[in-house]
C-alpha positions in Angstrom: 115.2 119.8 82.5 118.7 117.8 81.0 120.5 120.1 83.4 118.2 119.0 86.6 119.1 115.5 85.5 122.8 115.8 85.3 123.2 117.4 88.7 125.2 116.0 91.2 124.2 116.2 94.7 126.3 117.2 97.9 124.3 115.6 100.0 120.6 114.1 101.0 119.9 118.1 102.2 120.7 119.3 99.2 119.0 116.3 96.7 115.4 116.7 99.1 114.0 119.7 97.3 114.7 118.4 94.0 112.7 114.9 94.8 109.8 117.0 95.9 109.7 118.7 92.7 109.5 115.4 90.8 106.2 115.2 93.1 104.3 118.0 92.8 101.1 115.7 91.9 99.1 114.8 94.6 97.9 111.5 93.1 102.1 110.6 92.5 102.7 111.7 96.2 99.5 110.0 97.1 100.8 106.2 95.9 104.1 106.7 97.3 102.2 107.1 100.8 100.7 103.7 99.9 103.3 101.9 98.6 105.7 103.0 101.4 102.9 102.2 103.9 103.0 99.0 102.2 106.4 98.2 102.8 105.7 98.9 106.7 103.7 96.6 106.5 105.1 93.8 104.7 108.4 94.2 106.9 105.8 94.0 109.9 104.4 90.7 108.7 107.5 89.1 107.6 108.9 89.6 111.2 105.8 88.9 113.3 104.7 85.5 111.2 108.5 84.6 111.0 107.5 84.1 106.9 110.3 85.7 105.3 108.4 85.8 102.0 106.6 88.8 103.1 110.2 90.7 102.0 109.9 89.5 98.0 106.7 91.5 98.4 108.5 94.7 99.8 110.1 95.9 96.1 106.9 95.3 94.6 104.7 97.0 96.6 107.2 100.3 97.4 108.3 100.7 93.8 105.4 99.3 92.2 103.0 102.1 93.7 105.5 104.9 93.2 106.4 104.1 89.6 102.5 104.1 88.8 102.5 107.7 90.1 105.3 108.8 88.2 104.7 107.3 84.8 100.5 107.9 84.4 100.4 111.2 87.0 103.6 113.2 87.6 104.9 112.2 83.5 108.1 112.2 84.8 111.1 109.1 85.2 111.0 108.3 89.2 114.4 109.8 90.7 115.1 105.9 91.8 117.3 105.4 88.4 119.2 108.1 88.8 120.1 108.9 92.3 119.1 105.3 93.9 120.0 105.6 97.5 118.8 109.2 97.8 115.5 108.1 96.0 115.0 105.7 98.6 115.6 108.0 101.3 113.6 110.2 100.1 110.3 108.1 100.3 110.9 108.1 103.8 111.5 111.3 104.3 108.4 112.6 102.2 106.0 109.9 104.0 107.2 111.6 107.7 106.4 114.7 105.8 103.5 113.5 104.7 101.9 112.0 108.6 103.2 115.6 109.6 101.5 117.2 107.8 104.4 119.4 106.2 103.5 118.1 102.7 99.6 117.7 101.7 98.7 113.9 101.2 
């Protein structure tokens, strides 16, 4: 697993297939889809009220949901420390994935 950790990644293409092993548990994958809804919605609220506190909630609710999933279902360190902006993409990616049903919610 060290050696999974240490790799480098080329690009996004290359770095999706190892974020979707690091959620392989439906419950993990299940939270992301909730937190990332979450920070939809947030973003939503903090431009339609005009309340810009809405985005102090955003971190908290996309992190907060995933990093549940990761340390009490998947057992594994969320990709986000390592490979930050990848990590990030990633959620997106796997939450299209997930409405299109190419990845079971």
């Amino acid at each position: 697993m060290a050696a999974i950790e240490a790799q480098k990644f080329e690009s996004f293409r290359d770095f999706y297939p190892f974020y979707l092993q690091e959620h392989r548990n439906r419950t993990c994958r299940r939270l992301h889809f909730i937190g990332t809804s979450l920070v939809f919605a947030t973003v939503i609220a903090a431009i339609t009220t005009g309340n810009m506190l809405w985005l102090a909630t955003t971190p908290l609710a996309g992190y907060g949901f995933a990093w549940i999933g990761h340390f009490f279902f998947e057992h594994n360190r969320p990709a986000t420390f390592k490979y930050p902006f990848y990590s990030f993409l990633g959620d997106f990616v796997m939450f299209k994935d997930m409405l299109l049903g190419r990845i079971e919610r």
